[in-house]
C-alpha positions as CSV (number, residue, x, y, z in Angstrom):
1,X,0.0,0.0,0.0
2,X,2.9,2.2,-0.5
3,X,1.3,4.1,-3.0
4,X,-1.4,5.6,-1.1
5,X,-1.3,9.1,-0.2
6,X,-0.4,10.7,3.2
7,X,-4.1,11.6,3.7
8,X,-5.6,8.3,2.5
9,X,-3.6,6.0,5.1
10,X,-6.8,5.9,7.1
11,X,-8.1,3.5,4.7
12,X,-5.8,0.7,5.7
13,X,-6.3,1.7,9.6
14,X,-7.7,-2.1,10.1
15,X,-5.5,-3.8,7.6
16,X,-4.3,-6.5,10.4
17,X,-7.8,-7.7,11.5
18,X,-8.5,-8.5,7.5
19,X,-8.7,-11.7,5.9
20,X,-6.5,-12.6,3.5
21,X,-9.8,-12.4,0.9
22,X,-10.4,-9.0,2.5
23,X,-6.7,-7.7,2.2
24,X,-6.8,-8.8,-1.6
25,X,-10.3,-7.4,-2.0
26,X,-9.2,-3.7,-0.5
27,X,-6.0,-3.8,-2.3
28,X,-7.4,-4.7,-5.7
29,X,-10.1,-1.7,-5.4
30,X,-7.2,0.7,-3.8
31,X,-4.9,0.0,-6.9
32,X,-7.7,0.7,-9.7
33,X,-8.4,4.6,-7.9
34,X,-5.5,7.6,-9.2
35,X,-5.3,9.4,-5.7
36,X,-3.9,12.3,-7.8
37,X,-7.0,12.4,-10.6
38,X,-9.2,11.9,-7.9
39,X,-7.8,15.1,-5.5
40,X,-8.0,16.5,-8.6
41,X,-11.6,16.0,-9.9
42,X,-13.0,16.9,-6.2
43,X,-11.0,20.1,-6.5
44,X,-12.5,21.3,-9.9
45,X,-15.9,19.9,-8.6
46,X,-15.7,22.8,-6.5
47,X,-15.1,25.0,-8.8
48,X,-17.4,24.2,-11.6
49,X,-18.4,26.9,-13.6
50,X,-22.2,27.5,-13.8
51,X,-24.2,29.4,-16.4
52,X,-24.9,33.3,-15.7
53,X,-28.2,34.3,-16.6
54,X,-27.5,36.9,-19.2
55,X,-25.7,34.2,-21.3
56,X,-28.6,32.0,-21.5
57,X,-31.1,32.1,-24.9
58,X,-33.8,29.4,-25.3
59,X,-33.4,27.4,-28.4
60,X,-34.5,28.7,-31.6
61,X,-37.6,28.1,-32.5
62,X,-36.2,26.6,-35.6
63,X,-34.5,23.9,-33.8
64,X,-37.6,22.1,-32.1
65,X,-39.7,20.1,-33.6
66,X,-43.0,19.9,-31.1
67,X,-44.8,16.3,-32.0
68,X,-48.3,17.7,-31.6
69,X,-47.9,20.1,-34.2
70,X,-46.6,18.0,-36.9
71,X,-48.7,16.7,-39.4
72,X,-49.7,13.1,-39.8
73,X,-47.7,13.2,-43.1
74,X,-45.2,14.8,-41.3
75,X,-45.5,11.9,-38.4
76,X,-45.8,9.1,-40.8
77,X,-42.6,10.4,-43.1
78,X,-40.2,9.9,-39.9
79,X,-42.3,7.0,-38.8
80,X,-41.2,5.0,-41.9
81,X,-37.6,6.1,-42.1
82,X,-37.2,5.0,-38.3
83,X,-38.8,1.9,-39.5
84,X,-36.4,1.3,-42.9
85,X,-33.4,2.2,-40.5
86,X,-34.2,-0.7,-37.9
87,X,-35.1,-2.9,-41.2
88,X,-31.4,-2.5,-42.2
89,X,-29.7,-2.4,-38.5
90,X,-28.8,0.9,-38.2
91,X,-30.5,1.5,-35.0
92,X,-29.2,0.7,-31.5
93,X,-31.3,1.5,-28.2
94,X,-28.9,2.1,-25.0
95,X,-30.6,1.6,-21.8
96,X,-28.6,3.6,-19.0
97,X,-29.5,0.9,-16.2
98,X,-26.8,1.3,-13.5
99,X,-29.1,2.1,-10.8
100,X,-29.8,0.5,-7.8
101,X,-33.8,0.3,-6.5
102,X,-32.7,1.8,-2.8
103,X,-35.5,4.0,-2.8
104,X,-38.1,2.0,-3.9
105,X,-37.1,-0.8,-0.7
106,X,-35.3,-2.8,-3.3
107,X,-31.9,-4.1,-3.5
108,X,-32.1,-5.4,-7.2
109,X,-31.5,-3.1,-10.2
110,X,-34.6,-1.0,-10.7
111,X,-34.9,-1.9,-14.1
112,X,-35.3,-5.9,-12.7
113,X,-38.0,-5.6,-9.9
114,X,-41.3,-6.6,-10.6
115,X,-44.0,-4.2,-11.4
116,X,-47.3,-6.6,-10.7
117,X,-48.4,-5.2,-14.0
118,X,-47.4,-8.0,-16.2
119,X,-48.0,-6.4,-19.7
120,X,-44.8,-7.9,-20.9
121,X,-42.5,-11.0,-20.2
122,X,-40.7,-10.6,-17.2
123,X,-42.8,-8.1,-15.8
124,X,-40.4,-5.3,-15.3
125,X,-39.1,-2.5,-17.0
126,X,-36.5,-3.9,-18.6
127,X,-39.3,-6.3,-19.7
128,X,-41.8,-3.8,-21.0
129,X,-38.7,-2.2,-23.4
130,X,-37.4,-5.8,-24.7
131,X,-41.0,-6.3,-25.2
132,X,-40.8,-2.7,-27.3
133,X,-38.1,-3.6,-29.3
134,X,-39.2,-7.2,-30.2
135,X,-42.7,-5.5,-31.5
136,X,-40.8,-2.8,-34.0
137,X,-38.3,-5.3,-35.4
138,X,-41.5,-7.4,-36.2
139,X,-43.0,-4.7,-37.7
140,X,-39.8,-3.6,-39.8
141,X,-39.4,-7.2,-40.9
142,X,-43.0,-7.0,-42.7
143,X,-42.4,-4.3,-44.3
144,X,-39.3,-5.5,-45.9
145,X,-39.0,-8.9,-46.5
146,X,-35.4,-8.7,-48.0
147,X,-34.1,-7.6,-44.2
148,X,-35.4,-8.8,-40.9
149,X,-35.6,-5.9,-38.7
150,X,-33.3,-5.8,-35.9
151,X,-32.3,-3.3,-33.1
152,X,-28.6,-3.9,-31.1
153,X,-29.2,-3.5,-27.6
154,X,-27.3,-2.1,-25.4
155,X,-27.5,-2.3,-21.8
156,X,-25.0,-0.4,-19.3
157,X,-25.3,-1.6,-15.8
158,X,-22.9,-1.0,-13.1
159,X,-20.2,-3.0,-11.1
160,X,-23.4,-3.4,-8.1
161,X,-26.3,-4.2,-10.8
162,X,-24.6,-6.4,-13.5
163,X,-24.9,-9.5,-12.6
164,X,-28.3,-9.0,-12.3
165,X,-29.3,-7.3,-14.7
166,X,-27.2,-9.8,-17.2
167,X,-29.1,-12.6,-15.6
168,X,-32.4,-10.9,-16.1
169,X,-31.8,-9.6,-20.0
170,X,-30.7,-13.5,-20.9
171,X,-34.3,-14.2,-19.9
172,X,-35.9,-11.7,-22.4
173,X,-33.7,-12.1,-24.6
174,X,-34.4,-16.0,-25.4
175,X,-38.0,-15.5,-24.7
176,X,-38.1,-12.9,-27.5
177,X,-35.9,-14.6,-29.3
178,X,-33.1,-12.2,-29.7
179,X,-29.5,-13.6,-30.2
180,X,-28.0,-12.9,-27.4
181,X,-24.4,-12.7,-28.5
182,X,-24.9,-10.9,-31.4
183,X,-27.4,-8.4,-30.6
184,X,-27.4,-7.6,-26.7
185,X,-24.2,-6.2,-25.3
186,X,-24.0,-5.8,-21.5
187,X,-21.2,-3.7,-20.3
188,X,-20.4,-1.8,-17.0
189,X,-20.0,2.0,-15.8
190,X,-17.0,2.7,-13.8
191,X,-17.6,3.8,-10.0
192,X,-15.5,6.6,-8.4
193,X,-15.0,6.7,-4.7
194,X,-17.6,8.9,-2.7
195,X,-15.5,11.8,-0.4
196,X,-16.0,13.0,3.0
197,X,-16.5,17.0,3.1
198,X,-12.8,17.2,3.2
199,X,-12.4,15.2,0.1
200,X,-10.9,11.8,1.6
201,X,-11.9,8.8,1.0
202,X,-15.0,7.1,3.1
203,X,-14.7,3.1,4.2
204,X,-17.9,1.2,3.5
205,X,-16.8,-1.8,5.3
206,X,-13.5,-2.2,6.7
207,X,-11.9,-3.7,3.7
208,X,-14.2,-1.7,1.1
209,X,-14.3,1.9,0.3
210,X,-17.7,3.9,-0.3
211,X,-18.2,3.7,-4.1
212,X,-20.9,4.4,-6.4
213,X,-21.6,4.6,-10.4
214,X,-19.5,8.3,-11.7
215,X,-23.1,9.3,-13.5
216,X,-24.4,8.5,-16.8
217,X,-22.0,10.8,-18.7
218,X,-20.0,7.5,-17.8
219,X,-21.5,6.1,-20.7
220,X,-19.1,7.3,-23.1
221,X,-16.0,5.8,-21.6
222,X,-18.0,2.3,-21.3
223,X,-19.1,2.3,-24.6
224,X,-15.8,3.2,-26.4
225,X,-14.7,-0.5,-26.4
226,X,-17.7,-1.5,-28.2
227,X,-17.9,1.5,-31.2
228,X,-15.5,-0.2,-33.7
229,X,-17.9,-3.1,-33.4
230,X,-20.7,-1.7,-33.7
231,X,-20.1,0.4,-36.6
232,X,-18.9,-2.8,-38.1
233,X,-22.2,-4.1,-37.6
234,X,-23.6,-1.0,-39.5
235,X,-25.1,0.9,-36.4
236,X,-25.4,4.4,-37.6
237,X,-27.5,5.6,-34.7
238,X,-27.9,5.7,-31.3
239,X,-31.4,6.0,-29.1
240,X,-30.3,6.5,-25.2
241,X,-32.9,6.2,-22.6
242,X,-32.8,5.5,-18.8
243,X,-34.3,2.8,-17.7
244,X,-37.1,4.3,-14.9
245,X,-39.4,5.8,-18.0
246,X,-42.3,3.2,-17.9
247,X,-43.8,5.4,-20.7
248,X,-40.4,5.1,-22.8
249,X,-40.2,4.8,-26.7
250,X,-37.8,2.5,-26.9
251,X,-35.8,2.9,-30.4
252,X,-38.8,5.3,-31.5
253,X,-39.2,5.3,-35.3
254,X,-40.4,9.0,-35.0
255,X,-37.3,10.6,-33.3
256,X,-34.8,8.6,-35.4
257,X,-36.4,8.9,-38.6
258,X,-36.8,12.3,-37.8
259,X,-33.2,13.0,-36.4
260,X,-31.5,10.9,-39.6
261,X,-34.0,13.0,-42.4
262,X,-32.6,16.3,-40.7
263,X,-28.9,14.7,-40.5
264,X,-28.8,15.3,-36.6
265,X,-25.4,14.8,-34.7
266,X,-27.1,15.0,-31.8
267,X,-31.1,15.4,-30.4
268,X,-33.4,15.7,-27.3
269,X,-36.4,14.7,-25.8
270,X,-38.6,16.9,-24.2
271,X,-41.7,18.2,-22.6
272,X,-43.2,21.4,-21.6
273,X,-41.9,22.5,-17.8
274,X,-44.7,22.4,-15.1
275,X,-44.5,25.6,-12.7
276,X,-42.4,24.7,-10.3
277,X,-41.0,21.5,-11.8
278,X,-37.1,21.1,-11.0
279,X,-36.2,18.9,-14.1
280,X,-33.4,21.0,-16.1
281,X,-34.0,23.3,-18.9
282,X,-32.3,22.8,-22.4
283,X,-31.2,26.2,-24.0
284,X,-28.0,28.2,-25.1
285,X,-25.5,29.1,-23.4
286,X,-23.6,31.5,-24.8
287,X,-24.9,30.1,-28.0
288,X,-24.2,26.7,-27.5
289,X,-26.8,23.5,-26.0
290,X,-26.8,22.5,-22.9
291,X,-29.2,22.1,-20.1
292,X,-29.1,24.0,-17.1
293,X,-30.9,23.6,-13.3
294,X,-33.3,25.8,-11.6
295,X,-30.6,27.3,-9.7
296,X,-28.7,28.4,-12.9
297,X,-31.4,29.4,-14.9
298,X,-33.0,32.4,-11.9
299,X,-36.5,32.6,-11.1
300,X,-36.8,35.6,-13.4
301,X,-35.9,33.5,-16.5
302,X,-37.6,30.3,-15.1
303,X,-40.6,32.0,-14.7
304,X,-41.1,33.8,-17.6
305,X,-43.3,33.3,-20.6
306,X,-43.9,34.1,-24.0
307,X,-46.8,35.5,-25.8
308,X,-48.7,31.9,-26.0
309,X,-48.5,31.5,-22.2
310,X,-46.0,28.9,-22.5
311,X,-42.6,29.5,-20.6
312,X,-39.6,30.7,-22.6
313,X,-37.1,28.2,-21.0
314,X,-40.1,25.3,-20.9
315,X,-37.9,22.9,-22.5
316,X,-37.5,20.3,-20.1
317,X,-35.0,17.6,-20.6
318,X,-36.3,14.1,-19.3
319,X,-32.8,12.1,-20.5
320,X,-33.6,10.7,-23.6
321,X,-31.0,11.3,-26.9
322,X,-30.6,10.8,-30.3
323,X,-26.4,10.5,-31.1
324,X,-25.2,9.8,-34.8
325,X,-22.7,7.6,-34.9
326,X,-20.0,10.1,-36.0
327,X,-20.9,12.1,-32.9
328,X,-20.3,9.4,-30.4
329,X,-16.7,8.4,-32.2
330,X,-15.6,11.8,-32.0
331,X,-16.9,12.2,-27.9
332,X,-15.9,8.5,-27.2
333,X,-12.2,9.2,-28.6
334,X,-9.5,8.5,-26.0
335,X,-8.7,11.7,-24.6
336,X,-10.3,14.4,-27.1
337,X,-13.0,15.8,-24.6
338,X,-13.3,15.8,-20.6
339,X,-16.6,16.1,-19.2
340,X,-16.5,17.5,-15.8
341,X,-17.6,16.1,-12.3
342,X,-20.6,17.5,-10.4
343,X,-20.8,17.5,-6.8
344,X,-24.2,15.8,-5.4
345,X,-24.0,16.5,-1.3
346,X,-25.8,12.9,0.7
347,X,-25.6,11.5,3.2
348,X,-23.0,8.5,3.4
349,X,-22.8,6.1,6.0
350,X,-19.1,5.2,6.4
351,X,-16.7,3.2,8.8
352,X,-15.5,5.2,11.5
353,X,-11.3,5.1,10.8
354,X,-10.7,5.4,14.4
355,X,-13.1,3.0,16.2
356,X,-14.1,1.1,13.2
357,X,-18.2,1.8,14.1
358,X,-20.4,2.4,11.1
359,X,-22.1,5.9,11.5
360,X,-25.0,6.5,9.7
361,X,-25.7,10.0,9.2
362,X,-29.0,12.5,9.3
363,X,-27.8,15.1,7.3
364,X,-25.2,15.1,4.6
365,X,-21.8,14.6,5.3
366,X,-19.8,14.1,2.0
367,X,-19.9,14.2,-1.7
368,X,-20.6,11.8,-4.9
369,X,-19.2,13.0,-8.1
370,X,-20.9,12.6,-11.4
371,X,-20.7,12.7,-15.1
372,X,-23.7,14.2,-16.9
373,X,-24.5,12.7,-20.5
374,X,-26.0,16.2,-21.6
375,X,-22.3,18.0,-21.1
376,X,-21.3,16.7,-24.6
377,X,-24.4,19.3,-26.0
378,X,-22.1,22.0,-26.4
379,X,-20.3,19.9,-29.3
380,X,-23.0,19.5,-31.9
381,X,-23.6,20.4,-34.9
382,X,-26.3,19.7,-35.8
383,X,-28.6,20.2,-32.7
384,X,-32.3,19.6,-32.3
385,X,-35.2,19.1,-29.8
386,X,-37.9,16.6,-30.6
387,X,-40.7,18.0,-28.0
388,X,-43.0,15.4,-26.9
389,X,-46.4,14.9,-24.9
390,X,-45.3,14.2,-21.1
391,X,-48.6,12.2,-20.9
392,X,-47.5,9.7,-23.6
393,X,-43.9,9.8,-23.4
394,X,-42.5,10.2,-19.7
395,X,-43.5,8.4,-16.3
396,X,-40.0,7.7,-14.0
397,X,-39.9,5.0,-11.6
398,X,-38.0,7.1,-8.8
399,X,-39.6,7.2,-5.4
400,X,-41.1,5.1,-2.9
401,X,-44.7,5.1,-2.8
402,X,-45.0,7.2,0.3
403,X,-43.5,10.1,-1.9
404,X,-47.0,9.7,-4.0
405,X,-45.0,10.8,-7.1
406,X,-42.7,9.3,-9.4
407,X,-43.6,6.1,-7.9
408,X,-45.1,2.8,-8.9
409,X,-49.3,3.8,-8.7
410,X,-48.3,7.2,-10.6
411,X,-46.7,4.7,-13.2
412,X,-49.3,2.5,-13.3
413,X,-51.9,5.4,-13.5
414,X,-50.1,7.1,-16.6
415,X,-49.6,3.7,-18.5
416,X,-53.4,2.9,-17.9
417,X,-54.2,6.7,-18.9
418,X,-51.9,6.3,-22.0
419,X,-53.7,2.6,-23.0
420,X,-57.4,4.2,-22.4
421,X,-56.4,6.8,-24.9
422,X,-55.0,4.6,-27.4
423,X,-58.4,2.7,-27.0
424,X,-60.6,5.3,-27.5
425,X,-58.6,6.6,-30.8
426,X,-59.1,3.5,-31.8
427,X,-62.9,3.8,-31.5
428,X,-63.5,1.7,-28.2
429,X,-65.0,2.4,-25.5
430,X,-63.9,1.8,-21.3
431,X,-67.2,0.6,-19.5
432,X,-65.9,0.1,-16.3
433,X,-64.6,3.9,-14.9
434,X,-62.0,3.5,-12.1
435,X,-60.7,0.6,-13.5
436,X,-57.2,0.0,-15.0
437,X,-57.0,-1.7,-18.0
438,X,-53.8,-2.1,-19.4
439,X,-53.1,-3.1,-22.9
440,X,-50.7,-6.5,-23.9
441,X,-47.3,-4.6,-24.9
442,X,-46.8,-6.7,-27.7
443,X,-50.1,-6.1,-29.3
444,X,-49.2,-1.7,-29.9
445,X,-46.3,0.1,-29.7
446,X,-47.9,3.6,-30.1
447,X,-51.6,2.8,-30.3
448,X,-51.7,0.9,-33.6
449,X,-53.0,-2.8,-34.1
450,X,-56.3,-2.0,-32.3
451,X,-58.4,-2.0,-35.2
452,X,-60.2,-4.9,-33.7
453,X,-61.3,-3.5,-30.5
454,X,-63.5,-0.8,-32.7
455,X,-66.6,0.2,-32.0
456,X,-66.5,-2.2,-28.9
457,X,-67.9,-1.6,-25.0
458,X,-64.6,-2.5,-23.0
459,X,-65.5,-4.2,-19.7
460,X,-63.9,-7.2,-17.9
461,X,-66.8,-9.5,-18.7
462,X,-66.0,-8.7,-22.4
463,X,-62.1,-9.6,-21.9
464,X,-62.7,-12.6,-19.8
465,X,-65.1,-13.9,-22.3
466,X,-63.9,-12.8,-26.1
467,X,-60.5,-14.3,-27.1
468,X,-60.1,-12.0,-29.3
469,X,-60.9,-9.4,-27.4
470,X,-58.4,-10.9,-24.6
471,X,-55.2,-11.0,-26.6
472,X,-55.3,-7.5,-26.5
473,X,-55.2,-7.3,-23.0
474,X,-53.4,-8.3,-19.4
475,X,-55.6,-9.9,-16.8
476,X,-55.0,-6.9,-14.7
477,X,-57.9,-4.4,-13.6
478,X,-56.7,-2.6,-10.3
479,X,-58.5,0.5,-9.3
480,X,-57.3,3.5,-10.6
481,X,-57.9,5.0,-7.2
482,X,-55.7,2.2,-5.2
């Protein structure tokens, strides 16, 4: 342990009551951390430069592209170019899945746990999207016969959720029938050591230290292995997602079609901020993209509106990109650009390096540092926003259910919302008010293939009775009020 620095010797304070196993397992993770890069990137944390007011524009109005004010020929144009780029394997959808389910009561990967919903195999999020991207490659296979359709995906976990999460993906995979090996790549984020307030090191156990995933701006380090291959394989774009969006479009035909017809390096998703809402805004800063915080943007710029009522920074990013190929070389490139590390203040329980006691803390007592994936904005050059409806497009899986948001009923109430309007386009009708019924995800990926529910009375007689009617649907018809 020569190596370690002067103020990072309290890390081997109980290095005589280890284990052999215990010794070996400190060691190895001590070796893989630069104590000099890591002094260093707590330094600049604290330093970070954020946006001043007067340099922040919104984005022209030229740049987004709002999905409700697109025409259907508009809408059906980048629906079949998505479609003809799956059909030729162009298209890869990257799940950002490194997270842990803490806050929901869970110590499995959140995108693993089990919903109780079962609209898909597996019966988890991860489930729902495999389920997503098995019903658009069968789509872009019928409509070309000479190619079958097929979306790489990839799936970034983290050194705590990978096994897991591999285990889990297997499953879909064969029940789908993707080939695993050549179409699913599971690769890890790297974790980065949390700090005390005084930027040391914190001991988890005594032969661990406190470590946690460095953000998803991680992902372009992790992926950079995989790019050559990949492009082999003739992916030319990139859909990135996280993995909590029950309402996600996985590998949506619309944004890609749309993003490739208008030769887009790089694209967003977003919806219209709420009053109040503390998701970050996407606009210009000093001309170029990037999304700022509440606390960057002023509540004189957050809160003010244009002549349609609508706010002037309303573009709220909900983590969900478009990358061309050629962009993610060029960011993925050993060394050519450095994101930089944001602080996030928490609480950390820790070994005590003195008595070797755990303390848990009440308030917070130290740092993580993370990447963000929208600090490569700035480098575009060809930047859009694809705005979408929050209703249909964005539901996280973040909180516990006593937090009565971003939790599992507010999930299930926005996919049952989202089915009941795809029902009722579709000329159906819902008998049974209060009642949640939610659709089969394999039967519609964005409301189409209902053509034989029209003009019907949906109730749960109907389903349990009508086979054809029950194909459509899951046996699943909780309140709505639950």
């Amino acid at each position: 342990m020569a190596h370690l620095l002067k103020e990072q010797q309290h890390l081997v304070n109980f290095w005589d009551e280890l284990s052999n196993d215990e010794k070996s397992q400190l060691e190895n993770q001590i070796k893989k951390v630069d104590f000099t890069q890591a002094r260093k990137w707590f330094e600049d944390s604290a330093h970070l430069q954020t946006s001043s007011p007067e340099n922040l524009t919104p984005i022209p109005k030229e740049r987004i592209f709002s999905t409700d004010k697109l025409s259907k020929t508009e809408m059906h144009e980048y629906w079949e170019a998505g479609l003809d780029a799956i059909s030729r394997g162009e298209v890869a959808a990257l799940v950002l899945a490194g997270g842990q389910a803490s806050r929901l009561g869970s110590a499995e990967p959140k995108g693993t746990i089990p919903l109780g919903l079962n609209v898909s195999f597996g019966d988890s999020l991860l489930g729902i999207q495999a389920a997503k991207i098995a019903l658009l490659q069968a789509a872009a296979g019928e409509r070309n016969h000479e190619n079958n359709g097929k979306i790489h995906w990839l799936v970034m976990t983290s050194p705590g959720t990978e096994k897991a999460t591999h285990s889990h993906v297997q499953k879909l995979a064969k029940h789908h029938g993707f080939n695993f090996e050549d179409q699913v790549t599971i690769f890890s984020q790297d974790e980065i050591p949390a700090y005390d307030e005084n930027g040391d090191f914190l001991l988890a156990t005594k032969h661990s230290l406190v470590a946690s995933p460095n953000g998803n701006g991680g992902v372009y380090s992790a992926l950079a292995p995989f790019l050559p291959k990949l492009k082999a394989k003739g992916i030319k774009y990139f859909h990135v997602y996280c993995v909590d969006n029950i309402l996600c479009k996985v590998a949506d035909p619309h944004f890609i079609g749309f993003a490739a017809l208008n030769n887009a390096d790089v694209a967003t998703k977003c919806v219209a901020k709420q009053k109040g809402e503390l998701v970050g805004s996407v606009c210009l800063d000093s001309g170029k993209p990037r999304v700022v915080e509440y606390s960057e943007l002023g509540a004189e710029l957050a809160d003010q509106k244009t002549a349609d009522g609508s706010y002037l920074f309303g573009a709220g990013s909900i983590a969900n990109h478009f990358f061309s190929m050629e962009f993610m070389e060029r960011i993925c490139s050993s060394g050519s650009i450095s994101l930089p590390y944001h602080r996030a203040h928490k609480k950390i329980a820790y070994i005590d390096p003195k008595s070797g006691e755990q303390i848990k803390p009440t308030q917070p007592n130290g740092y993580k540092l993370e990447l963000f994936i929208f600090d490569v904005f700035e480098y575009a050059r060809n930047f859009f926003i694809w705005q979408v409806e929050r209703s249909e497009e964005f539901s996280p899986l973040k909180n516990a259910e006593s937090a009565g948001k971003d939790c599992l009923s507010t999930c299930k109430n926005d996919l049952a919302a989202l089915n009941s309007k795809w029902l009722q386009h579709a000329g159906a009708t819902i008998e049974e008010n209060g009642k949640h019924f939610y659709l089969n995800t394999l039967i519609s990926y964005d409301g189409e293939n209902l053509q034989e529910l029209r003009g019907k009375s949906i109730n749960q007689d109907l389903i349990d009775s009508d086979k054809i009617i029950a194909k459509h649907f899951v046996h699943n018809t909780d309140s709505i009020y639950d």
